[in-house]
N, C-alpha and C positions, 0 to 999 in steps of 0.2 A: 503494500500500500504506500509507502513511502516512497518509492521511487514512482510515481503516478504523480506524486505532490514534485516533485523535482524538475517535471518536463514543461518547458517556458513556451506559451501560446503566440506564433506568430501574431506581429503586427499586422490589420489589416490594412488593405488596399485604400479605405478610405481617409485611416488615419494618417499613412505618410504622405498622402498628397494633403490633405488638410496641414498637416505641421509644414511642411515645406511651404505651402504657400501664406502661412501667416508670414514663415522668417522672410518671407517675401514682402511681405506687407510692411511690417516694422523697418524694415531698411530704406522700402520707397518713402516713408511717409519720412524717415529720420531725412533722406537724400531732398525731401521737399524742402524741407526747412533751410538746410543748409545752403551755403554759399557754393557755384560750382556742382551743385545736384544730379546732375543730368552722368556729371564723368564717374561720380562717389557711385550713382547706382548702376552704371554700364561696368561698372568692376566687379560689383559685388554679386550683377548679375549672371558674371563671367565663370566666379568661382563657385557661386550656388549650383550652376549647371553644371562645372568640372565635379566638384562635388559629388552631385546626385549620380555622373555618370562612375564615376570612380566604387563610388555606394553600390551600385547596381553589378557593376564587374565584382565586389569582393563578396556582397550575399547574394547573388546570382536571383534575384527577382525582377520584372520588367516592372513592374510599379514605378522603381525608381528611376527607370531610362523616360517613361509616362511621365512621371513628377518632373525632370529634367527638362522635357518637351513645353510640359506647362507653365516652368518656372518664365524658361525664354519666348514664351509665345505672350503672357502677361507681362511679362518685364520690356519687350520690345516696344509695345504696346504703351506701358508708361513712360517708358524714355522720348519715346514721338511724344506723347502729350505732356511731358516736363520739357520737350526742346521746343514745340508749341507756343506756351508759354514766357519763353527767357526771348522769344523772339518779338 
């Protein structure tokens, strides 16, 4: 019985694109406020995506190549409409 208690329940699917895209969130809103925002969040978007693919090679799940997809598909997304704005 004890060894039943020992075995750790994958993360679902919903929850790592959900955490992945708040750390997404917090960093465009931090990149809004600051000075020069547009380059702070085209970096951070760079490494979120290295990241998430790097994640996906070492636990071998597509979620995380998914998550990756949608970090850059919404971050490209707010860099247009933060470079938008600075113009």
């Amino acid at each position: 019985m004890e060894e039943q208690n020992n075995i750790k329940k994958p993360i679902s699917n919903g929850y790592v694109i959900g955490i992945n895209l708040g750390i997404l969130a917090v960093y465009t809103i931090i990149s809004k406020a600051t000075e020069g925002g547009i380059i702070f969040d085209a970096f951070f978007i760079g490494f979120h995506f290295l990241g998430c693919l790097i994640t996906a090679a070492e636990v071998g799940r597509w979620v995380w190549v998914l998550s990756a997809f949608v970090v850059v598909l919404i971050g490209f997304s707010t860099c247009v409409e933060l470079l938008g704005n600075q113009l």
